[in-house]
N, CA, C and O atoms as a printed pandas DataFrame, in Angstrom:
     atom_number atom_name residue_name chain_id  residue_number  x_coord  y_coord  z_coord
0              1         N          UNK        A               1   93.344 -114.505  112.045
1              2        CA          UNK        A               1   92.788 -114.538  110.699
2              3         C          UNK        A               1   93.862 -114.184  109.657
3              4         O          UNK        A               1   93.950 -114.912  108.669
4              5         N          UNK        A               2   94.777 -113.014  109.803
5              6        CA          UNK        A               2   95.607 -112.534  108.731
6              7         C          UNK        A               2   96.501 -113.875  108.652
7              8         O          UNK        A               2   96.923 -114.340  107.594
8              9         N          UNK        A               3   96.759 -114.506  110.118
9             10        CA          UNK        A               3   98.071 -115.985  110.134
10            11         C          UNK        A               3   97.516 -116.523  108.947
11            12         O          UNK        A               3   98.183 -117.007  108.033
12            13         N          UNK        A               4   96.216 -116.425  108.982
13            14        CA          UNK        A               4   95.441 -117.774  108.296
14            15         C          UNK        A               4   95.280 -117.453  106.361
15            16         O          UNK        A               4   94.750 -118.255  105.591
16            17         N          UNK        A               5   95.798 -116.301  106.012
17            18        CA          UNK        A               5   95.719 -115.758  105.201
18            19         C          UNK        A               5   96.614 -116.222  104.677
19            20         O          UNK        A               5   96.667 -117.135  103.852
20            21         N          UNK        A               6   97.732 -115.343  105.334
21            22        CA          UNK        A               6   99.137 -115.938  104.979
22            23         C          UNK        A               6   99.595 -117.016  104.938
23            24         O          UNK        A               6  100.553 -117.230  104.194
24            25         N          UNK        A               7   99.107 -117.914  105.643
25            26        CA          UNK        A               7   99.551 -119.514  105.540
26            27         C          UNK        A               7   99.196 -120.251  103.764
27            28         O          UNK        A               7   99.764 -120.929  102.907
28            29         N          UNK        A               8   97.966 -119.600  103.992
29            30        CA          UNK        A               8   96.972 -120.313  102.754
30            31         C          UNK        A               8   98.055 -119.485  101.538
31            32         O          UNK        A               8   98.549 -120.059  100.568
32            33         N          UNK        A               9   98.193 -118.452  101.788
33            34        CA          UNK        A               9   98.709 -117.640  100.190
34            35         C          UNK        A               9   99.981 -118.774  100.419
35            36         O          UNK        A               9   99.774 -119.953  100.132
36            37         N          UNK        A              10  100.719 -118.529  100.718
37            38        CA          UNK        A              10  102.107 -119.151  100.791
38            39         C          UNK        A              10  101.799 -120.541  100.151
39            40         O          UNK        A              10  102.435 -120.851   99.143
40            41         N          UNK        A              11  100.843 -121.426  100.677
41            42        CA          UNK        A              11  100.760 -122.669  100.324
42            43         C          UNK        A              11  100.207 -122.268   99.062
43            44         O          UNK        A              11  100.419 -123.331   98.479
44            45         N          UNK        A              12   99.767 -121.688   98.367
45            46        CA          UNK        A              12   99.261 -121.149   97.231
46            47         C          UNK        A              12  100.079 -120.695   96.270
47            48         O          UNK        A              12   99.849 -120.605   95.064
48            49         N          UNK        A              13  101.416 -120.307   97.099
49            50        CA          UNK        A              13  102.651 -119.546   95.901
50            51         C          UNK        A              13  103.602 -121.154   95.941
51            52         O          UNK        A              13  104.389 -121.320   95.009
52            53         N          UNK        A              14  103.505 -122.148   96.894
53            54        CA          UNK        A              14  104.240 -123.444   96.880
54            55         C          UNK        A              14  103.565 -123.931   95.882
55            56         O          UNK        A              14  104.269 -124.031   94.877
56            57         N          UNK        A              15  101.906 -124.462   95.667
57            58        CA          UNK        A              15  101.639 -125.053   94.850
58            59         C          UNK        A              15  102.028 -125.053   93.739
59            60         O          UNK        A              15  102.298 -126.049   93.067
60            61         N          UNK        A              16  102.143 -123.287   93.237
61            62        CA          UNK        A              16  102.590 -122.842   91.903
62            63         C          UNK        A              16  103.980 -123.137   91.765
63            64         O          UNK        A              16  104.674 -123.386   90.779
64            65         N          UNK        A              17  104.225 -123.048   93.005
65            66        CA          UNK        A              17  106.276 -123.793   92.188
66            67         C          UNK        A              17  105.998 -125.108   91.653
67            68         O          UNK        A              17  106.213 -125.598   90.544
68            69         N          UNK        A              18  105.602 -125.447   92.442
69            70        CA          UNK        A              18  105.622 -127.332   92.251
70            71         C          UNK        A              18  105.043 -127.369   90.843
71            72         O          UNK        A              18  105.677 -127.885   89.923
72            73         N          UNK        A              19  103.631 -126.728   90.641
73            74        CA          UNK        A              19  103.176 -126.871   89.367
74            75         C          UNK        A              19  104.021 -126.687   88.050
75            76         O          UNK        A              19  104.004 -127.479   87.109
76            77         N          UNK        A              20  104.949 -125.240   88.135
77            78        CA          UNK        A              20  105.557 -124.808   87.298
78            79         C          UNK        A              20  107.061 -125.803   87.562
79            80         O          UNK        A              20  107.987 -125.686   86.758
80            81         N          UNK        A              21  107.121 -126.315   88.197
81            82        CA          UNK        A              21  108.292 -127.331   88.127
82            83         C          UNK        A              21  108.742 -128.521   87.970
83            84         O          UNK        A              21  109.841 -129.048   88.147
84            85         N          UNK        A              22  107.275 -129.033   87.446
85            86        CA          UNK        A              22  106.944 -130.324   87.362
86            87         C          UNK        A              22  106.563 -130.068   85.734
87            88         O          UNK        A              22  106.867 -131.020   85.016
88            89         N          UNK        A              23  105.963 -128.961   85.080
89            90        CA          UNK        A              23  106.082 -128.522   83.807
90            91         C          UNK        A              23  107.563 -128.113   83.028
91            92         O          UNK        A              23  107.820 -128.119   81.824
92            93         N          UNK        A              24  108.279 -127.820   83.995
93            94        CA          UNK        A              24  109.258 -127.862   83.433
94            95         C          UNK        A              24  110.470 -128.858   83.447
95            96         O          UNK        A              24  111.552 -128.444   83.032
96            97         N          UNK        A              25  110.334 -130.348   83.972
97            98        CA          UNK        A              25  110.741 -131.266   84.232
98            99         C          UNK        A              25  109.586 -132.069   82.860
99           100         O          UNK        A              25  109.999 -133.095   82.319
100          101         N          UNK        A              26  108.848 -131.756   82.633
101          102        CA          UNK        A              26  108.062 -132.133   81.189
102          103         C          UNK        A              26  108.533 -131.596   79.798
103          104         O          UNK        A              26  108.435 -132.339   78.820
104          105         N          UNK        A              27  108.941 -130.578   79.697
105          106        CA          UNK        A              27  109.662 -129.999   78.758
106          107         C          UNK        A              27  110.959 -130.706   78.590
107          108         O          UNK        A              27  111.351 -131.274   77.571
108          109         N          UNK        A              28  111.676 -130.572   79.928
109          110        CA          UNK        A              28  113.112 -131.364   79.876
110          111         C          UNK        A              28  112.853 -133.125   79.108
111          112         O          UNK        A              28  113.720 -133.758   78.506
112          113         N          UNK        A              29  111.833 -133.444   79.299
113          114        CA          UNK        A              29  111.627 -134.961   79.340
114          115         C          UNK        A              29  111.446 -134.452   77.523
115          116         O          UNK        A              29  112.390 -134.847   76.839
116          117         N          UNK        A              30  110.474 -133.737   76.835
117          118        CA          UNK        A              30  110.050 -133.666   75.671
118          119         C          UNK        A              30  111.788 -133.556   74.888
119          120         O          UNK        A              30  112.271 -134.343   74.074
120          121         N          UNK        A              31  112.435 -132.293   75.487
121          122        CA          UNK        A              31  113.535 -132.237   74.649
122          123         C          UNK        A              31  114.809 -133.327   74.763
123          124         O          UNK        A              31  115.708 -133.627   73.978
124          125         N          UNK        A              32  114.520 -133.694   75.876
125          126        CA          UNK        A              32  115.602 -135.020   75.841
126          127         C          UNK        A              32  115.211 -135.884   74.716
127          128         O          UNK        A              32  116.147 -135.906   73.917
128          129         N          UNK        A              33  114.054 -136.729   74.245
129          130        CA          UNK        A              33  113.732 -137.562   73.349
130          131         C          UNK        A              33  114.163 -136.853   71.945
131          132         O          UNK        A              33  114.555 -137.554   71.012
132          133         N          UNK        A              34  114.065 -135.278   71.820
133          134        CA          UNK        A              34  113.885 -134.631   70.496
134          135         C          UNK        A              34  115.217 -134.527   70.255
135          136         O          UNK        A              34  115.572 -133.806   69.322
136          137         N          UNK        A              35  116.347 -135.330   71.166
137          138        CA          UNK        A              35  117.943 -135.194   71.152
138          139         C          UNK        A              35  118.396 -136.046   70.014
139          140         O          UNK        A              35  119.245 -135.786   69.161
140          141         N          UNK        A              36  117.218 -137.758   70.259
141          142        CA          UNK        A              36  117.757 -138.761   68.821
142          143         C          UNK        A              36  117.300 -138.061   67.826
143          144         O          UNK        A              36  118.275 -137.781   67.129
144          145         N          UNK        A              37  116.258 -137.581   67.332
145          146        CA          UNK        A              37  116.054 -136.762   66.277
146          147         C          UNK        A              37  116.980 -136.214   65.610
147          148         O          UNK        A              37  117.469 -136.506   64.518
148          149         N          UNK        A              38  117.336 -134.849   66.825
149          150        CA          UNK        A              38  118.586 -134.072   66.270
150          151         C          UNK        A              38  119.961 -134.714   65.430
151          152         O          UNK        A              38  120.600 -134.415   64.422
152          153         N          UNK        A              39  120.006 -135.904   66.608
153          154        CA          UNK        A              39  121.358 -136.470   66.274
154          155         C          UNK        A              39  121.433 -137.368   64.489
155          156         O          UNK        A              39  122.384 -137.463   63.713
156          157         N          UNK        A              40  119.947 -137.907   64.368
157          158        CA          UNK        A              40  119.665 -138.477   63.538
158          159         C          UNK        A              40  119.753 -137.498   61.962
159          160         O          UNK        A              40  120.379 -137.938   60.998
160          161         N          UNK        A              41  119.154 -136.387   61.929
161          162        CA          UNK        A              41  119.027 -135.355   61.199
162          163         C          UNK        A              41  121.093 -134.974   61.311
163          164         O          UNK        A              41  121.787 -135.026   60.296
164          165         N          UNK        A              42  121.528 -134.722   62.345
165          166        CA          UNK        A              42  122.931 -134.485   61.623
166          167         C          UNK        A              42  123.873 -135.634   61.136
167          168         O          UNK        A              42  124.864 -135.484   60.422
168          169         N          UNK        A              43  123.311 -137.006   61.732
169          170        CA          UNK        A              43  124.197 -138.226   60.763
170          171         C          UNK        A              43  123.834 -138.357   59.371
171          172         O          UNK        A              43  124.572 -138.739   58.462
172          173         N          UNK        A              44  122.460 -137.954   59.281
173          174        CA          UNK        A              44  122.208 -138.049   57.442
174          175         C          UNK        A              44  122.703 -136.908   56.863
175          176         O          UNK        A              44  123.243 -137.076   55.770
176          177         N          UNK        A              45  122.674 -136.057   57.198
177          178        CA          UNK        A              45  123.784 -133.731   56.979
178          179         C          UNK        A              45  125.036 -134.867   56.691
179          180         O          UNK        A              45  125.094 -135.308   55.543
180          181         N          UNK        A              46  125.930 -135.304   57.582
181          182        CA          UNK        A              46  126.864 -135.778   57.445
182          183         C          UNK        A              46  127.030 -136.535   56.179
183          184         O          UNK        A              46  127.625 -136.232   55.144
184          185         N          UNK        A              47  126.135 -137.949   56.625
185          186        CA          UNK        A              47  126.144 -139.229   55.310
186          187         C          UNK        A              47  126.000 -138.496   53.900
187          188         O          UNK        A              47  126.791 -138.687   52.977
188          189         N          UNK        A              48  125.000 -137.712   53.840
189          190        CA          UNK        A              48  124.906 -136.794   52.385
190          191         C          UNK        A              48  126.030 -135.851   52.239
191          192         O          UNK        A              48  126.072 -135.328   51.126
192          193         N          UNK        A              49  126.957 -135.491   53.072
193          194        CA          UNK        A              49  127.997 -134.865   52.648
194          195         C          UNK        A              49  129.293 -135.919   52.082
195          196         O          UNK        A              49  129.974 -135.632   51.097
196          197         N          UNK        A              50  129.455 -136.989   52.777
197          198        CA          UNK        A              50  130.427 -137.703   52.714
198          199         C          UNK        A              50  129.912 -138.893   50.916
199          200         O          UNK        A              50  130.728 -139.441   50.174
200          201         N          UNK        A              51  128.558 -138.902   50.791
201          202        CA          UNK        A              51  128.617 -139.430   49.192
202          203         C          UNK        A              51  128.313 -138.405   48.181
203          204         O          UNK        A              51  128.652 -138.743   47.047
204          205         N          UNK        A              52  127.738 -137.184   48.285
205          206        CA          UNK        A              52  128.049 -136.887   47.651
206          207         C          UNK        A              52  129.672 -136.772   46.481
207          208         O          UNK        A              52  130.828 -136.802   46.903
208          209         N          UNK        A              53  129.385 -136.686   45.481
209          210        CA          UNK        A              53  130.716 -136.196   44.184
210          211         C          UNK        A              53  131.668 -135.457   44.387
211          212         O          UNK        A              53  131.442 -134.562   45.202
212          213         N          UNK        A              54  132.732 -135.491   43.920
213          214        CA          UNK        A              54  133.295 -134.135   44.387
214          215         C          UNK        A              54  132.941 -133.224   43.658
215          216         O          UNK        A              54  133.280 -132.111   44.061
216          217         N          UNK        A              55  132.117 -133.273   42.281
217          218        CA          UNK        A              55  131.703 -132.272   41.183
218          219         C          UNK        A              55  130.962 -131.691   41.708
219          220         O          UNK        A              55  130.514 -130.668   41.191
220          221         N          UNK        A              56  130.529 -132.143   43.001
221          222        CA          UNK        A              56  128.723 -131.951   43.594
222          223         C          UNK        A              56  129.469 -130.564   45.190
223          224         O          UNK        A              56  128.943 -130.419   46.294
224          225         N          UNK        A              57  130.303 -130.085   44.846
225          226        CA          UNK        A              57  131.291 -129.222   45.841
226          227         C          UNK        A              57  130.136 -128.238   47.021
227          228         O          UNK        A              57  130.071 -128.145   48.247
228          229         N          UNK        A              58  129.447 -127.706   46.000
229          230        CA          UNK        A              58  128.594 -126.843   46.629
230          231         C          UNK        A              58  127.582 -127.565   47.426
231          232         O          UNK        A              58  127.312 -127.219   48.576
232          233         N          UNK        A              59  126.893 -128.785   46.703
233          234        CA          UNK        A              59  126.401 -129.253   47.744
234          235         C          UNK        A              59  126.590 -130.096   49.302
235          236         O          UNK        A              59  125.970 -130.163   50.364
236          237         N          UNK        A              60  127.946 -130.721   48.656
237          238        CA          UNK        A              60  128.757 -131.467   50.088
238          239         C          UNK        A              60  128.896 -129.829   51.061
239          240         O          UNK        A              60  128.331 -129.998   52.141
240          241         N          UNK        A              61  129.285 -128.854   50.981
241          242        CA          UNK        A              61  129.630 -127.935   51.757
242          243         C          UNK        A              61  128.433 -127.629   52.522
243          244         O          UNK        A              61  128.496 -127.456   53.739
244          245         N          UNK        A              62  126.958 -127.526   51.639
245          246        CA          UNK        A              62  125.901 -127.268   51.978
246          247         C          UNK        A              62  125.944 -128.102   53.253
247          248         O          UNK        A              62  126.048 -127.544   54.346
248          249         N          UNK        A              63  125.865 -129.474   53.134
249          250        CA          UNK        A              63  125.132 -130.298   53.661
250          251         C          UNK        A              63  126.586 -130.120   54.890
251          252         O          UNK        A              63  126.142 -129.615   55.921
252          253         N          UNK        A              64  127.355 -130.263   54.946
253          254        CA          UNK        A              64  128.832 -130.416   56.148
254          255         C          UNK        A              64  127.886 -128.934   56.605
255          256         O          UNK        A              64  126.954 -129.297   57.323
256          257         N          UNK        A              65  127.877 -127.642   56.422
257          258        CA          UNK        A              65  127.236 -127.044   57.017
258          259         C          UNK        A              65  126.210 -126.825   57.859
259          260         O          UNK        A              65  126.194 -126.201   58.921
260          261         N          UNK        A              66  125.038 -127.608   57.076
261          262        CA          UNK        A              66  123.765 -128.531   58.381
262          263         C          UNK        A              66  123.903 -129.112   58.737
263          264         O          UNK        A              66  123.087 -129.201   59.654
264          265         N          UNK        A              67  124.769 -130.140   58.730
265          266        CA          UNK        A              67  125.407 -130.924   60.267
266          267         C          UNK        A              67  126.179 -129.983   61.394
267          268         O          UNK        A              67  126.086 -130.348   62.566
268          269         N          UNK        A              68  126.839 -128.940   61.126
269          270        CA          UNK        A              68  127.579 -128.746   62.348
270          271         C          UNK        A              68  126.973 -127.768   62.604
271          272         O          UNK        A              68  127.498 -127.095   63.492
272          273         N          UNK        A              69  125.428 -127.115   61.913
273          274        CA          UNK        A              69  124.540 -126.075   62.910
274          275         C          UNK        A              69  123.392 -127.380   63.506
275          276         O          UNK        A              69  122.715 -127.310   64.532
276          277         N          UNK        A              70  123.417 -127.981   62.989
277          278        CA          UNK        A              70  122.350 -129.269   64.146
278          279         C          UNK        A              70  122.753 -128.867   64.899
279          280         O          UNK        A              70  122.307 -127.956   65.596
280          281         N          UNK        A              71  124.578 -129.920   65.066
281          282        CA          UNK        A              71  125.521 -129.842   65.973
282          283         C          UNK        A              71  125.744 -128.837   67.083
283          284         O          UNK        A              71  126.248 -129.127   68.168
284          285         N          UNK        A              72  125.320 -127.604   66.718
285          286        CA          UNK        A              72  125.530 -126.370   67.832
286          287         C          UNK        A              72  124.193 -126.538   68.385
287          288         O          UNK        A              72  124.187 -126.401   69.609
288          289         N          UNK        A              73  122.725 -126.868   67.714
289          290        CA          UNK        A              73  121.518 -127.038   68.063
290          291         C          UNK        A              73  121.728 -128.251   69.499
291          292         O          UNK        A              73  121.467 -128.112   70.694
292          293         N          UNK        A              74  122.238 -129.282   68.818
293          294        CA          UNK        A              74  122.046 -129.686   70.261
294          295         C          UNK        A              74  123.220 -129.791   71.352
295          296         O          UNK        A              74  123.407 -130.310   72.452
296          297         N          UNK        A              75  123.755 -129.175   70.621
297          298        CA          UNK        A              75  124.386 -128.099   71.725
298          299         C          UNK        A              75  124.022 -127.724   73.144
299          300         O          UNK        A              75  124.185 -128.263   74.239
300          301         N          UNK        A              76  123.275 -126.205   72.571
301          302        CA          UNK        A              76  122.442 -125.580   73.033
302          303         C          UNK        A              76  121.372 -126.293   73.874
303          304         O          UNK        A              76  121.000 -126.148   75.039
304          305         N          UNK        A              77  121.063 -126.988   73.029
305          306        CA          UNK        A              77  119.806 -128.413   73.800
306          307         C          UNK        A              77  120.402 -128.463   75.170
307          308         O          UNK        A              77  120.050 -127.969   76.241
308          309         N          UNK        A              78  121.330 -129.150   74.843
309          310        CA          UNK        A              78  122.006 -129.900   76.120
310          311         C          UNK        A              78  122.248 -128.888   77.261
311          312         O          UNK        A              78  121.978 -129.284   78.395
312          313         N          UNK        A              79  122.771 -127.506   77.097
313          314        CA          UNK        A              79  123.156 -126.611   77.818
314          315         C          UNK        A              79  121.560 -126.166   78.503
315          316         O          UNK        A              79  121.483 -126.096   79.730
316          317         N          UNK        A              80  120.381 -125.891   77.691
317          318        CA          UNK        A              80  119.310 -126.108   78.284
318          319         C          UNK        A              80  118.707 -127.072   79.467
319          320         O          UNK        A              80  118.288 -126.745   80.577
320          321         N          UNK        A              81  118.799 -128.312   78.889
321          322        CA          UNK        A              81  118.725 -129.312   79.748
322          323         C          UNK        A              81  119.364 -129.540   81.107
323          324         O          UNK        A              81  118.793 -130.016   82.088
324          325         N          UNK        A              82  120.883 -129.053   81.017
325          326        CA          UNK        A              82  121.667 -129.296   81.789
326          327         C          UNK        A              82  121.109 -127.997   83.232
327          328         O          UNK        A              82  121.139 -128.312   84.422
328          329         N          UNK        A              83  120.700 -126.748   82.778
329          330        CA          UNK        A              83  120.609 -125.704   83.617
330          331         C          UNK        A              83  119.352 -126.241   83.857
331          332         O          UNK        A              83  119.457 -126.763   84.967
332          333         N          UNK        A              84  118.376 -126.386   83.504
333          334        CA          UNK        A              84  116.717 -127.002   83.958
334          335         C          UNK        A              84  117.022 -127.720   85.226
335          336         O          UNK        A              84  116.498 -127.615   86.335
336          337         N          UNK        A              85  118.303 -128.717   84.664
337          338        CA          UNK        A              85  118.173 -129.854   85.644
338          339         C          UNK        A              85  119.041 -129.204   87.207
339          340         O          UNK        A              85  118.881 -129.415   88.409
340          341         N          UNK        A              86  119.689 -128.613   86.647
341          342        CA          UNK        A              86  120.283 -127.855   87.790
342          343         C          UNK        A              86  119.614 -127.380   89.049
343          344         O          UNK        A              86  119.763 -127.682   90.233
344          345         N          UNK        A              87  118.469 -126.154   88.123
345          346        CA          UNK        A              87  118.164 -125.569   88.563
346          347         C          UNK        A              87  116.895 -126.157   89.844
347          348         O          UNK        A              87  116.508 -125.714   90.926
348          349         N          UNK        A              88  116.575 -127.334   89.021
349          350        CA          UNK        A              88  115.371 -128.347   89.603
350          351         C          UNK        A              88  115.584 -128.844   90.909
351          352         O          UNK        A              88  114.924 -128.737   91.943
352          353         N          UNK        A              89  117.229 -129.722   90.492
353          354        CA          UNK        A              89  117.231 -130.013   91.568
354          355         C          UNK        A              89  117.923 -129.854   93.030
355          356         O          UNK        A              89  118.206 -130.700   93.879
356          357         N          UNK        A              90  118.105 -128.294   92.991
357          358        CA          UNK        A              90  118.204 -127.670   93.979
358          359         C          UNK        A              90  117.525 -127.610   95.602
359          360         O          UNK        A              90  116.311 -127.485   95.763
360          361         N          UNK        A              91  118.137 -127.679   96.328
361          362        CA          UNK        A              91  116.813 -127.544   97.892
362          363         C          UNK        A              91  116.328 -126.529   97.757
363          364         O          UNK        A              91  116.877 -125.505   97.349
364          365         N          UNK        A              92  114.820 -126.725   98.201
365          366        CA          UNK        A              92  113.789 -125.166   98.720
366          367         C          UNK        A              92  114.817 -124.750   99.763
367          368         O          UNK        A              92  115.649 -125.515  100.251
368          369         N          UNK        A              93  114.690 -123.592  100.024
369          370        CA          UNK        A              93  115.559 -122.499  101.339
370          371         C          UNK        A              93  114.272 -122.793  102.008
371          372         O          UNK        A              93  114.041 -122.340  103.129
């Protein structure tokens, strides 16, 4: 009876990996798409820095500034993504 306990919990703590790892292979999938976004949001940071005036100083700086914190944003993204995927697709021991 206790075998039978233990078998069932175990298959019970597997399910929950799988569950929680298949949620997090959903997340990876959400933030991969939210990558053109990012990238999109720092080519216009950029484009608005590069027409702006030069009279317009403070704002070209502004805007060169929100492009290269996107820029660290998806960054970070990627460094996320990259360890998810790592971590995913690892063998069970």
């Amino acid at each position: 009876y206790q075998m039978l306990l233990k078998r069932e919990e175990h298959e019970n703590r597997y399910r929950q990996l799988v569950t929680m790892l298949s949620d997090l292979k959903s997340e990876v999938y959400f933030m991969s798409n939210n990558m053109e976004y990012i990238e999109a949001v720092m080519s216009d940071a950029f484009a608005l820095y590069e027409n702006l005036e030069d009279s317009q100083e403070e704002n070209r700086q502004l805007s060169l500034q929100i492009a290269k914190d996107v820029h660290e944003i998806k960054k970070n993204y990627l460094r996320v993504i990259h360890g998810i995927d790592q971590i995913s697709d690892k063998e069970p021991v």
